[in-house]
PDB file of N, CA, C and O in Angstrom, chain B, residues numbered from 101:
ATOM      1  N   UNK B 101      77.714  86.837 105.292  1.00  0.00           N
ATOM      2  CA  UNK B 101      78.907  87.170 106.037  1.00  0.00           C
ATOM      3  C   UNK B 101      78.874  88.663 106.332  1.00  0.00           C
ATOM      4  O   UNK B 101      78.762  89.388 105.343  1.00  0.00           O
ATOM      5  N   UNK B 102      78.948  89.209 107.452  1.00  0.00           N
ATOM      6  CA  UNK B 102      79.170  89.995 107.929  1.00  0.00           C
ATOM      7  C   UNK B 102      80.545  90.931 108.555  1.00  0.00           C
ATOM      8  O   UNK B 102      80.995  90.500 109.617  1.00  0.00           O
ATOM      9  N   UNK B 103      81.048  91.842 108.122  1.00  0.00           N
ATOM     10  CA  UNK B 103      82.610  92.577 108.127  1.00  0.00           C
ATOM     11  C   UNK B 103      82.202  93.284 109.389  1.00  0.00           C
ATOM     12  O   UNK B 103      83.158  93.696 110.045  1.00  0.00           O
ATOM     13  N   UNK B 104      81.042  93.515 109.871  1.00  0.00           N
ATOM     14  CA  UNK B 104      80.568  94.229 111.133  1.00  0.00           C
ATOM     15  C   UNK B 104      80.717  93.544 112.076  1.00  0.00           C
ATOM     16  O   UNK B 104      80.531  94.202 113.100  1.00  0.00           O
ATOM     17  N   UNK B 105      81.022  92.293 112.312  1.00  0.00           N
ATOM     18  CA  UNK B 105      81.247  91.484 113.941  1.00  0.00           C
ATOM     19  C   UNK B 105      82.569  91.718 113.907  1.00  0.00           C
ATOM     20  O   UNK B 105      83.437  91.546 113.051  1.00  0.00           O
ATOM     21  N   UNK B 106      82.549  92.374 115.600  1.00  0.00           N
ATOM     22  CA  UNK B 106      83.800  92.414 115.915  1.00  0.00           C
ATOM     23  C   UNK B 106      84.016  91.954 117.297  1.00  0.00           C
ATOM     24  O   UNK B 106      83.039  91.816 118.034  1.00  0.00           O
ATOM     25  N   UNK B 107      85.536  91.635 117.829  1.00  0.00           N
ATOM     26  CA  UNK B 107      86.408  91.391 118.951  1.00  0.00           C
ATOM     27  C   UNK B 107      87.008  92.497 119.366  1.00  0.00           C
ATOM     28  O   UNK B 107      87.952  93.066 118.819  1.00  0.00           O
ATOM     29  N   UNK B 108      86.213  92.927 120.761  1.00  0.00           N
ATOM     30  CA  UNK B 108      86.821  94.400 121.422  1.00  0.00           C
ATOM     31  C   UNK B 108      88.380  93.576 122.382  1.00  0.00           C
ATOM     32  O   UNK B 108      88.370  92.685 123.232  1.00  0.00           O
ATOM     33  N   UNK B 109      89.453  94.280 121.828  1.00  0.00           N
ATOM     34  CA  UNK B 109      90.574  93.521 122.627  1.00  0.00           C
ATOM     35  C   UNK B 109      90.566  94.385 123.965  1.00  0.00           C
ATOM     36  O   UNK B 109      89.654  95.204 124.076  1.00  0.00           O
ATOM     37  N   UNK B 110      91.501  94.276 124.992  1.00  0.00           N
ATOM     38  CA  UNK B 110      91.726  94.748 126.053  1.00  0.00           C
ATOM     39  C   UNK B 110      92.681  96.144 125.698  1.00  0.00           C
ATOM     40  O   UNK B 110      93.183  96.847 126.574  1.00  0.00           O
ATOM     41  N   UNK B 111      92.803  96.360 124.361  1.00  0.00           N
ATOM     42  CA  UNK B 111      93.792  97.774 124.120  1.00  0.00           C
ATOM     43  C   UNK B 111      92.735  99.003 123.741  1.00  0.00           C
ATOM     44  O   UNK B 111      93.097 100.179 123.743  1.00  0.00           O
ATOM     45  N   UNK B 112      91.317  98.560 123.399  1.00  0.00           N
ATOM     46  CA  UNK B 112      90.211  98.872 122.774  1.00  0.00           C
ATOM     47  C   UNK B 112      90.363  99.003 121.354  1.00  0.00           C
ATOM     48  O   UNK B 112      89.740  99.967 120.909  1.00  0.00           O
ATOM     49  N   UNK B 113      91.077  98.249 120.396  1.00  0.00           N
ATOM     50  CA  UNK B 113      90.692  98.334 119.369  1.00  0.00           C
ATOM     51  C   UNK B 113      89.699  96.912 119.170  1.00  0.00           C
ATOM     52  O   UNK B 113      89.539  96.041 120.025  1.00  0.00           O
ATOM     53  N   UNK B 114      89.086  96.950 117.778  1.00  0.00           N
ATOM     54  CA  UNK B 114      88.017  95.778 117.524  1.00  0.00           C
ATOM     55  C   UNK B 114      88.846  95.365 115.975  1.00  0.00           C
ATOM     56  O   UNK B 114      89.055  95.991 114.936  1.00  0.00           O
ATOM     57  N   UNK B 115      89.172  93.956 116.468  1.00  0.00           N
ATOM     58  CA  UNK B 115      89.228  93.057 115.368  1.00  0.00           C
ATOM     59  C   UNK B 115      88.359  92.364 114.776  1.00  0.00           C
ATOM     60  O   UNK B 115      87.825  91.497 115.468  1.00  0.00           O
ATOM     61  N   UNK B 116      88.013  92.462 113.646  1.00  0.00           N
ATOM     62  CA  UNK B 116      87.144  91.602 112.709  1.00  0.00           C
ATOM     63  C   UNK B 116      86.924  89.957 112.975  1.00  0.00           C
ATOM     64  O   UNK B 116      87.815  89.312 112.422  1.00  0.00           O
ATOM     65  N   UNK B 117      86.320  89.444 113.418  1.00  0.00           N
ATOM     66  CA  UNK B 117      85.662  88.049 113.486  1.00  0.00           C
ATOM     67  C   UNK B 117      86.335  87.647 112.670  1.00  0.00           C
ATOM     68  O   UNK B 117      87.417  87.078 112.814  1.00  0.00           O
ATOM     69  N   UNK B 118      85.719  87.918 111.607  1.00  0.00           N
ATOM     70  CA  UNK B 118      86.124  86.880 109.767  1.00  0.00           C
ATOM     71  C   UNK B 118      87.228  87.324 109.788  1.00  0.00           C
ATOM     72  O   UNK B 118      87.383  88.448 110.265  1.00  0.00           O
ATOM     73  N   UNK B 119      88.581  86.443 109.176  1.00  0.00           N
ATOM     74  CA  UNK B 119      89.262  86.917 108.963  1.00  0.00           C
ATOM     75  C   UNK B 119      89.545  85.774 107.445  1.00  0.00           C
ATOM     76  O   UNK B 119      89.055  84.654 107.300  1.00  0.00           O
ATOM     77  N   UNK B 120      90.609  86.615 106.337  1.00  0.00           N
ATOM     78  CA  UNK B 120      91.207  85.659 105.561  1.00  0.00           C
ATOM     79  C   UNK B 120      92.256  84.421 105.907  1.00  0.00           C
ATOM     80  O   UNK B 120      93.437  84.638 106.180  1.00  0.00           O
ATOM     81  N   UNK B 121      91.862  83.524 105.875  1.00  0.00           N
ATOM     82  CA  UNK B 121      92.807  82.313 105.917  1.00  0.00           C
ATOM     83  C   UNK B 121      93.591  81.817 105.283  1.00  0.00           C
ATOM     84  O   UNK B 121      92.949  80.870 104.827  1.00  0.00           O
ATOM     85  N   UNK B 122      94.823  81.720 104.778  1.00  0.00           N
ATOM     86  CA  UNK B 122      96.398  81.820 103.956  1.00  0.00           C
ATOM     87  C   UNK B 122      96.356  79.935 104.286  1.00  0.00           C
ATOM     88  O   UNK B 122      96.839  79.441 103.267  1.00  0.00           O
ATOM     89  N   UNK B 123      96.087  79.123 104.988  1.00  0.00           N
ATOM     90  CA  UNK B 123      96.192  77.936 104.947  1.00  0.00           C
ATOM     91  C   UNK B 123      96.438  76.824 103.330  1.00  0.00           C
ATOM     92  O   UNK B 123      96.055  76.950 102.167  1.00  0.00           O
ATOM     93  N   UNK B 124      97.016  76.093 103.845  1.00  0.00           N
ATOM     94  CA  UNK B 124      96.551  75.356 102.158  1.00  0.00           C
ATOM     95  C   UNK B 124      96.514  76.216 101.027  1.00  0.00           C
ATOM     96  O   UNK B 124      95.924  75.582 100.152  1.00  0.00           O
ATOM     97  N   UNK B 125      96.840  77.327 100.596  1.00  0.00           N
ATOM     98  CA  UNK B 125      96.692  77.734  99.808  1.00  0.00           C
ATOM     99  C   UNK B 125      97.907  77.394  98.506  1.00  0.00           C
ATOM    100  O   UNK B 125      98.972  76.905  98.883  1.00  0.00           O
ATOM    101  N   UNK B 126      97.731  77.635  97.162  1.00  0.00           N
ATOM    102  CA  UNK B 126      98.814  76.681  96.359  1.00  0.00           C
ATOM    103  C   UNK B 126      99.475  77.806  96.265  1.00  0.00           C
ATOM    104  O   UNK B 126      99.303  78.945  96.699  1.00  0.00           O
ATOM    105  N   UNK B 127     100.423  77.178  95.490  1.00  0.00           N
ATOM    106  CA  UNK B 127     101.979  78.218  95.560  1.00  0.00           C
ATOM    107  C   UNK B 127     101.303  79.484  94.058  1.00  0.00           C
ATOM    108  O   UNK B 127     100.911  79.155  92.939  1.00  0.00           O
ATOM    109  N   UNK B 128     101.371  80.391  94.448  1.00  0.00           N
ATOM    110  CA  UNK B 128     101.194  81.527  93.312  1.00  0.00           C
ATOM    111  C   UNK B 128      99.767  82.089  93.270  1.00  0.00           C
ATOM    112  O   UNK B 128      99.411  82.851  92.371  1.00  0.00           O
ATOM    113  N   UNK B 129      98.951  81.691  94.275  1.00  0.00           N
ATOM    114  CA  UNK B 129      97.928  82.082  93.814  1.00  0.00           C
ATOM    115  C   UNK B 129      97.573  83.411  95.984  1.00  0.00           C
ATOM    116  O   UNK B 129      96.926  84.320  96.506  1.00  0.00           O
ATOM    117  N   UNK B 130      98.362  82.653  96.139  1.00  0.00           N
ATOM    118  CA  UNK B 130      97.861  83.887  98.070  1.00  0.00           C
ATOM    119  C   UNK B 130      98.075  85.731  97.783  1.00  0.00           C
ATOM    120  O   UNK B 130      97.646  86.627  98.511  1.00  0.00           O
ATOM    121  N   UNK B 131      98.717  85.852  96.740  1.00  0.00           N
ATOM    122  CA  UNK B 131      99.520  87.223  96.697  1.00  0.00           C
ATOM    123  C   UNK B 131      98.041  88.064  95.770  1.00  0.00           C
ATOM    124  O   UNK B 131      97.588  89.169  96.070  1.00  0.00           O
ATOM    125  N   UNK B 132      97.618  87.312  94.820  1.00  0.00           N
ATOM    126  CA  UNK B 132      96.269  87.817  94.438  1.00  0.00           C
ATOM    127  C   UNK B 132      94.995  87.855  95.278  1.00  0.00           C
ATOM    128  O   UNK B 132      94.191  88.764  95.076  1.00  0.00           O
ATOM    129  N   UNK B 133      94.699  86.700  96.435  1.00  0.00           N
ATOM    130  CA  UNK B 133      94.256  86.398  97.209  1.00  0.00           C
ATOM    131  C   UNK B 133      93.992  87.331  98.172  1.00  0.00           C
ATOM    132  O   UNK B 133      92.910  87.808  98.511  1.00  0.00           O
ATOM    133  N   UNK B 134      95.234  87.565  98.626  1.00  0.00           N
ATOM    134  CA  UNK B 134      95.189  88.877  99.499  1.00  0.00           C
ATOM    135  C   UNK B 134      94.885  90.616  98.950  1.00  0.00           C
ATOM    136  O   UNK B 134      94.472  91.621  99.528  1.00  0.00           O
ATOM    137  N   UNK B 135      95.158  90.432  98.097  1.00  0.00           N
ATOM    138  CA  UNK B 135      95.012  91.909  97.315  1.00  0.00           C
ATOM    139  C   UNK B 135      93.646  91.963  97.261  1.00  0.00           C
ATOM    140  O   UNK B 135      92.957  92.802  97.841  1.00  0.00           O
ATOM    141  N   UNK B 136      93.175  90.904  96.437  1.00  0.00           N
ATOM    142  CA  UNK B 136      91.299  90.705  96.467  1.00  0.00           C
ATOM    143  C   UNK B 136      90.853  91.033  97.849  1.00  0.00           C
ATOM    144  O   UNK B 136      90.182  92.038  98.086  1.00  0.00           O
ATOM    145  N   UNK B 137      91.272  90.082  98.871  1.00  0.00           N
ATOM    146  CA  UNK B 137      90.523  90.200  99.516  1.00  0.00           C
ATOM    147  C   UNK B 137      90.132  91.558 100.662  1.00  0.00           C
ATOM    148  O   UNK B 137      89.063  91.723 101.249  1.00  0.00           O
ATOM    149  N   UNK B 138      91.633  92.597 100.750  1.00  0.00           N
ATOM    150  CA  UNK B 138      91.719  93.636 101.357  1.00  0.00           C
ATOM    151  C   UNK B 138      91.076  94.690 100.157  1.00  0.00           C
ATOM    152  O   UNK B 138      90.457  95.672 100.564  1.00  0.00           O
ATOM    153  N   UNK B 139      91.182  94.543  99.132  1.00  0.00           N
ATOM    154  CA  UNK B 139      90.078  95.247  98.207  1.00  0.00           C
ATOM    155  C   UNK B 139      88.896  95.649  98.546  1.00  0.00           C
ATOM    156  O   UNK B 139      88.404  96.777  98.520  1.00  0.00           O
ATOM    157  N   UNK B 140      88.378  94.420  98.940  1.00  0.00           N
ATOM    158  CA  UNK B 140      87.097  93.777  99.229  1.00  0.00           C
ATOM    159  C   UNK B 140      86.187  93.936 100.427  1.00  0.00           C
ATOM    160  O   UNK B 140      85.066  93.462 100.612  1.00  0.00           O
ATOM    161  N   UNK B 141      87.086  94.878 101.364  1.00  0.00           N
ATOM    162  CA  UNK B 141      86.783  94.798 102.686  1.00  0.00           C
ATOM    163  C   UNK B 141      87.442  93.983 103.976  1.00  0.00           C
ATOM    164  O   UNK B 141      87.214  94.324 105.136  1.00  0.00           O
ATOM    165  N   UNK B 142      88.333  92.804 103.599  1.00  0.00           N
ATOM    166  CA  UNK B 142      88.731  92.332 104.719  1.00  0.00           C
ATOM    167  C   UNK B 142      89.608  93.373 105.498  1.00  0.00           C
ATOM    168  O   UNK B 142      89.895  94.459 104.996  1.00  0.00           O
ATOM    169  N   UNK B 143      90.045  92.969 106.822  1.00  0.00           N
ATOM    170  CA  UNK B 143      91.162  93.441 107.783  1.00  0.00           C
ATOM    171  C   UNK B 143      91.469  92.933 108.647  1.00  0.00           C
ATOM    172  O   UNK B 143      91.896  93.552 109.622  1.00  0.00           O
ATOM    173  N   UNK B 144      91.361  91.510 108.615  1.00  0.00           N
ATOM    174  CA  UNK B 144      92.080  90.494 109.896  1.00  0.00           C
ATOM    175  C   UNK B 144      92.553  89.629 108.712  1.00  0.00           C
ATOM    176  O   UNK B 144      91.650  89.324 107.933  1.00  0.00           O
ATOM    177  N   UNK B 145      93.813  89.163 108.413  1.00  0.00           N
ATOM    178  CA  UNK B 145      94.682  87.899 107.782  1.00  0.00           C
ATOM    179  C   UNK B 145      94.998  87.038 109.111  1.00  0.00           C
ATOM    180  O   UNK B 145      95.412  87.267 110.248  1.00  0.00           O
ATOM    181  N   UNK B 146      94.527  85.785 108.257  1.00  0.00           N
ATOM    182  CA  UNK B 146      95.012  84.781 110.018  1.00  0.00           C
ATOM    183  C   UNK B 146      96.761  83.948 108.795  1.00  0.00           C
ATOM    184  O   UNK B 146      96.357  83.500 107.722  1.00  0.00           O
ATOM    185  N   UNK B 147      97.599  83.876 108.902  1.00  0.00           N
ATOM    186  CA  UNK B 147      99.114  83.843 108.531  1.00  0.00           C
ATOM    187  C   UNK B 147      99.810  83.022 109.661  1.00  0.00           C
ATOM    188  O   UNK B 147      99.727  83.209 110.875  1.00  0.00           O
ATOM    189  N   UNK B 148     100.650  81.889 108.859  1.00  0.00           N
ATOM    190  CA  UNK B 148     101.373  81.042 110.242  1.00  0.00           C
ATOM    191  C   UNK B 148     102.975  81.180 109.024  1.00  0.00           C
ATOM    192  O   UNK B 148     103.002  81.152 107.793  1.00  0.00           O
ATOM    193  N   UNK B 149     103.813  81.288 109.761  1.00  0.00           N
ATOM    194  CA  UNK B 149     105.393  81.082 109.379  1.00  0.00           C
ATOM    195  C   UNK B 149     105.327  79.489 108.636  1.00  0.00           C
ATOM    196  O   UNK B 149     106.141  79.260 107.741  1.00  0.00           O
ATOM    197  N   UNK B 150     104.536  78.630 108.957  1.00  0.00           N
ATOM    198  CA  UNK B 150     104.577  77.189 108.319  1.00  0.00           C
ATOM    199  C   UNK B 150     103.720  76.997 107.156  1.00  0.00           C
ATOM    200  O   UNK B 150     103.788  75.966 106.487  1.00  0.00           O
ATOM    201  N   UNK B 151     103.057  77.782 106.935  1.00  0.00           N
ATOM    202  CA  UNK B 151     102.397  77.957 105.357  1.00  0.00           C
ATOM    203  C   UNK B 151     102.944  78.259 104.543  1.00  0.00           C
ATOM    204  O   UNK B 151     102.467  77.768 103.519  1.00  0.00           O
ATOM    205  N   UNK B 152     104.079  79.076 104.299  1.00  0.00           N
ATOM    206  CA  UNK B 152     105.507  78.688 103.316  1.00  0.00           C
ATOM    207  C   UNK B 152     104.962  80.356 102.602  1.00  0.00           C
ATOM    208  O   UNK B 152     105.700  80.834 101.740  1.00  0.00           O
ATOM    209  N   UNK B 153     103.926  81.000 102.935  1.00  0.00           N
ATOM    210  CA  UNK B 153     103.796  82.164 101.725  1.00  0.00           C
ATOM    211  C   UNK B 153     103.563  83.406 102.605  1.00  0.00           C
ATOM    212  O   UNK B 153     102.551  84.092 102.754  1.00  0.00           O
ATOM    213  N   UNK B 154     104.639  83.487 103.077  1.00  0.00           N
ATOM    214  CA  UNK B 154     105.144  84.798 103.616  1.00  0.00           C
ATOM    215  C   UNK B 154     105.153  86.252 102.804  1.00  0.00           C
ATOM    216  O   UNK B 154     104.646  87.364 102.946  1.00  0.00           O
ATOM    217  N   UNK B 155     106.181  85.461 101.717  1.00  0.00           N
ATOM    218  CA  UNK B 155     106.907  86.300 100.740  1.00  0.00           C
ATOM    219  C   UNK B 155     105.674  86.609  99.363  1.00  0.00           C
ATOM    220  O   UNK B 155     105.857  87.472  98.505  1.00  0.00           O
ATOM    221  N   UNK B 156     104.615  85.821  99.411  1.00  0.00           N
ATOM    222  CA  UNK B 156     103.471  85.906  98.297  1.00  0.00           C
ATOM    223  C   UNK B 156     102.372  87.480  99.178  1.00  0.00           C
ATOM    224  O   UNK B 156     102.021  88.522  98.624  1.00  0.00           O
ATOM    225  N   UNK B 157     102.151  87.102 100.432  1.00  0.00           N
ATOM    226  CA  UNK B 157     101.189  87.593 101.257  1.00  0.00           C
ATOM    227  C   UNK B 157     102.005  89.497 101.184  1.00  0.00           C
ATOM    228  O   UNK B 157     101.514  90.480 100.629  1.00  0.00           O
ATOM    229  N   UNK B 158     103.355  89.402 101.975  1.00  0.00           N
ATOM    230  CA  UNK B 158     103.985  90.634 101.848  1.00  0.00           C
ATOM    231  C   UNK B 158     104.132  91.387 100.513  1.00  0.00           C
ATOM    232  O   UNK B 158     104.366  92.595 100.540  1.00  0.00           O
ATOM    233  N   UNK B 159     103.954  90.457  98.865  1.00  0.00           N
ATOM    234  CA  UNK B 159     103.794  91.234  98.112  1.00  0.00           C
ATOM    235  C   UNK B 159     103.045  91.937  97.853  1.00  0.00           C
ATOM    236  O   UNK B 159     103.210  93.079  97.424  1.00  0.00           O
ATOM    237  N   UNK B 160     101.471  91.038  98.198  1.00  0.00           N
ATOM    238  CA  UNK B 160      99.792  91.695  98.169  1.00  0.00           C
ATOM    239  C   UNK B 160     100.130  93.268  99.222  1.00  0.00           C
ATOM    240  O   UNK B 160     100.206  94.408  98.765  1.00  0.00           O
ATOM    241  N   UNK B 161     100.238  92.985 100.252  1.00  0.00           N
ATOM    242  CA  UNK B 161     100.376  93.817 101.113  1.00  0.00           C
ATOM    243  C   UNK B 161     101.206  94.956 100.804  1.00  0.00           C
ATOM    244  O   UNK B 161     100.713  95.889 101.438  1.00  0.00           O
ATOM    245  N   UNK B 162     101.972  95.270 100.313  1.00  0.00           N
ATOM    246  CA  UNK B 162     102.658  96.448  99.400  1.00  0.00           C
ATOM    247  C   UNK B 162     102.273  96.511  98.466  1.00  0.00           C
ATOM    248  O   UNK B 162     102.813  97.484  97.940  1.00  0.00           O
ATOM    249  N   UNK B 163     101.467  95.975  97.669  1.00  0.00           N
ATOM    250  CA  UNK B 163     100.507  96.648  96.736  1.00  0.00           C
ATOM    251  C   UNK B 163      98.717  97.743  97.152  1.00  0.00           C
ATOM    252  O   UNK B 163      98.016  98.435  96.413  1.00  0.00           O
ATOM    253  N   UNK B 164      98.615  97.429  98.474  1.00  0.00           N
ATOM    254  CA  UNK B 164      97.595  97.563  99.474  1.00  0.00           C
ATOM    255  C   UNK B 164      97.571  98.876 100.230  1.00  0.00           C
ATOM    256  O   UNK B 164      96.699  99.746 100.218  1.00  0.00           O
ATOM    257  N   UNK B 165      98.473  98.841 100.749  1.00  0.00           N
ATOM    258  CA  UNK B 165      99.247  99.836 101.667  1.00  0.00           C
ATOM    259  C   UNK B 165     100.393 100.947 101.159  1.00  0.00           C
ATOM    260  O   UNK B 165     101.578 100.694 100.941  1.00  0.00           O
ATOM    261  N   UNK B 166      99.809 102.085 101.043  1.00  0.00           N
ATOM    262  CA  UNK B 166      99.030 102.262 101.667  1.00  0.00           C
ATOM    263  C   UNK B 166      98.020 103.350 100.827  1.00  0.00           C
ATOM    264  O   UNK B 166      97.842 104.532 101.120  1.00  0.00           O
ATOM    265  N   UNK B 167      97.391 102.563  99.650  1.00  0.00           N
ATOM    266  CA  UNK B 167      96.799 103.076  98.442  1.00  0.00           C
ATOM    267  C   UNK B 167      95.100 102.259  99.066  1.00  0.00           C
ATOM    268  O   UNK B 167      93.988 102.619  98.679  1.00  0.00           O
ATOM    269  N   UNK B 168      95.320 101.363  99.876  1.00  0.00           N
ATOM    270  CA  UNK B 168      93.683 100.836  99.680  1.00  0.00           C
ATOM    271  C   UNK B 168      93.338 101.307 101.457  1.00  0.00           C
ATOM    272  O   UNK B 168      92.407 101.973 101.908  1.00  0.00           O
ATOM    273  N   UNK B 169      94.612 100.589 102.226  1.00  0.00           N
ATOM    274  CA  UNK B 169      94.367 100.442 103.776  1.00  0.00           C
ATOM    275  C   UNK B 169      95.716 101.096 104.501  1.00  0.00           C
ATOM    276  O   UNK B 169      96.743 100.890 103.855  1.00  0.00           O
ATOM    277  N   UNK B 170      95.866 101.753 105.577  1.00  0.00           N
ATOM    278  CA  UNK B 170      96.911 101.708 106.191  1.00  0.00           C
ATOM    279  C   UNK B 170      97.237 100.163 106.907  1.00  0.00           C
ATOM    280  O   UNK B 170      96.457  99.227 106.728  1.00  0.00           O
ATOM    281  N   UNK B 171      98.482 100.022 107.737  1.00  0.00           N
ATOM    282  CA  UNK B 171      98.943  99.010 107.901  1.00  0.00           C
ATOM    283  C   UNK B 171      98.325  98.799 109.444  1.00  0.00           C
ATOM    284  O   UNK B 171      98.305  97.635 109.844  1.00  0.00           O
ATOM    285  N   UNK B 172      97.663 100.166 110.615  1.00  0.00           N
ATOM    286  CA  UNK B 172      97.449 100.248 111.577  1.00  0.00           C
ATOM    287  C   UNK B 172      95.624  99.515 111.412  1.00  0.00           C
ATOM    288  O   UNK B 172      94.930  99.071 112.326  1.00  0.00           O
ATOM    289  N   UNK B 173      95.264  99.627 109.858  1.00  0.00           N
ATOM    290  CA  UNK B 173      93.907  99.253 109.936  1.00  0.00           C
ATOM    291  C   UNK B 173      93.792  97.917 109.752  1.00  0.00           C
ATOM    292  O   UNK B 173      92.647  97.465 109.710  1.00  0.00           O
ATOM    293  N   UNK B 174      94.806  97.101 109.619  1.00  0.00           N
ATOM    294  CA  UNK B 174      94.552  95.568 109.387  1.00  0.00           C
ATOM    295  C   UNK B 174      95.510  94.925 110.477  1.00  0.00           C
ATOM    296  O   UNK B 174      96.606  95.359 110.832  1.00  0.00           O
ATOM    297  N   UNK B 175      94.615  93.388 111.088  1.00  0.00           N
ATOM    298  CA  UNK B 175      94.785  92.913 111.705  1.00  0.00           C
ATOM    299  C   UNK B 175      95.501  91.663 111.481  1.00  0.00           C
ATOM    300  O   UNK B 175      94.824  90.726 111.056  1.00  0.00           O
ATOM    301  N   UNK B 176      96.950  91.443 111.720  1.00  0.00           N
ATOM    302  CA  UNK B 176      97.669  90.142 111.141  1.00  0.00           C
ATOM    303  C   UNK B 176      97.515  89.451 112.041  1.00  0.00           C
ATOM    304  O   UNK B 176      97.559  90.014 113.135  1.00  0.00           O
ATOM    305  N   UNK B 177      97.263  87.921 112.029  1.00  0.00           N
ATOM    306  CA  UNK B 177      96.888  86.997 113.013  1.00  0.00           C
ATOM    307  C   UNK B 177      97.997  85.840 112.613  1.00  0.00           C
ATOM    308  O   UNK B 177      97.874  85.202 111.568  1.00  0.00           O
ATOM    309  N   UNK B 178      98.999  85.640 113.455  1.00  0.00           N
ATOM    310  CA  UNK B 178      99.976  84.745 113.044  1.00  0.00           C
ATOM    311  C   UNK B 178     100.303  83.332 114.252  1.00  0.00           C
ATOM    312  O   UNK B 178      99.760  83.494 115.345  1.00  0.00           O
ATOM    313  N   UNK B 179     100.736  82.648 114.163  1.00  0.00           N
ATOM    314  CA  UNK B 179     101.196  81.410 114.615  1.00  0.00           C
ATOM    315  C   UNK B 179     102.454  81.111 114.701  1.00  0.00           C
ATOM    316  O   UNK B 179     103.056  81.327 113.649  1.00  0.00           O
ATOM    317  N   UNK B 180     103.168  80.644 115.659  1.00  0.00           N
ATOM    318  CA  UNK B 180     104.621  80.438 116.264  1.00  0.00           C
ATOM    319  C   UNK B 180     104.559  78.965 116.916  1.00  0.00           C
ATOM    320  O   UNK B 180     103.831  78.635 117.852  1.00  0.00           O
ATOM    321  N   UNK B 181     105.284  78.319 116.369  1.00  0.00           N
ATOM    322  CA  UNK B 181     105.573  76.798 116.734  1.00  0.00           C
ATOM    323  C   UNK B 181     106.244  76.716 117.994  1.00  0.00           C
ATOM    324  O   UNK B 181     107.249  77.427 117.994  1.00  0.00           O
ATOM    325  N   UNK B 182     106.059  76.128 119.026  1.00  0.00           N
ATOM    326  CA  UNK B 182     107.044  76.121 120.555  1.00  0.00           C
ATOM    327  C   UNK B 182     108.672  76.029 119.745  1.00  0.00           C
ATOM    328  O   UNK B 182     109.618  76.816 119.712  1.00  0.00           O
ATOM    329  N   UNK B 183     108.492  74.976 119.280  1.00  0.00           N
ATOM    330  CA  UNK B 183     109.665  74.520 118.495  1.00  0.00           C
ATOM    331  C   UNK B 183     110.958  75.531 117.932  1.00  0.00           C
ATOM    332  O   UNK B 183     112.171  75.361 118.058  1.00  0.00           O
ATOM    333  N   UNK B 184     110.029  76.893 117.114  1.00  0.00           N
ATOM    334  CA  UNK B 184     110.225  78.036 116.598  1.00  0.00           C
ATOM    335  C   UNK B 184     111.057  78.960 117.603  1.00  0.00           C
ATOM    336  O   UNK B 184     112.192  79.305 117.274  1.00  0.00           O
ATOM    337  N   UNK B 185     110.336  79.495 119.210  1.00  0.00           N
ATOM    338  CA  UNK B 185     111.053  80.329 119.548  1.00  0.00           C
ATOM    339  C   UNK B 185     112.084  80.810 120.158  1.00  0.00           C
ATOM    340  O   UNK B 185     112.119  81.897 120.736  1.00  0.00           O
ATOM    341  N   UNK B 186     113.146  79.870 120.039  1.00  0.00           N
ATOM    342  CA  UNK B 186     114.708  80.127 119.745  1.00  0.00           C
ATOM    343  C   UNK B 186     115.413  80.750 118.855  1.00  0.00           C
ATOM    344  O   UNK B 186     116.490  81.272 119.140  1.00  0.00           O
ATOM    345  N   UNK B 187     114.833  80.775 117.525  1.00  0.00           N
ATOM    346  CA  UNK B 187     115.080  80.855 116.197  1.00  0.00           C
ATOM    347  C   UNK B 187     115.348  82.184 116.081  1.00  0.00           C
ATOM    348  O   UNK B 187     115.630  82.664 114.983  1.00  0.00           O
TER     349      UNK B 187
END
């Protein structure tokens, strides 16, 4: 696996290919997950409002930020249900 492939967007920044995936993950364990994994080198989280661990992910992330990464260096990748944007 490689942290060097990247996606040049149309703003010119480059997002990371790989990113961490929050899917399926069980209840108590995403908030370590994420800490590891921005430790580690990641900077794209792919995150949907229907995975239920919002509140696990935002804890990692204030433990992270801005002691490992700033918040401008990681890439949140999220999901919105049609259903959702009324809400």
């Amino acid at each position: 696996m490689s942290f060097k492939k990247v996606i040049k967007l149309n703003t010119g920044a480059s997002i990371p290919e790989i990113g961490l995936g929050t899917w399926l993950s069980q209840p108590n364990e995403v908030e370590n997950t994420v800490e590891i994994a921005v430790c580690n080198g990641y900077r794209h989280l792919d995150l949907a409002r229907i995975y239920r661990n919002q509140d696990e992910v935002g804890r990692a992330l204030k433990k992270v930020i801005p002691s490992v990464v700033t918040r401008e260096q990681l890439f949140i990748t999220s999901k919105l249900w049609n259903c959702s944007h009324q809400q």
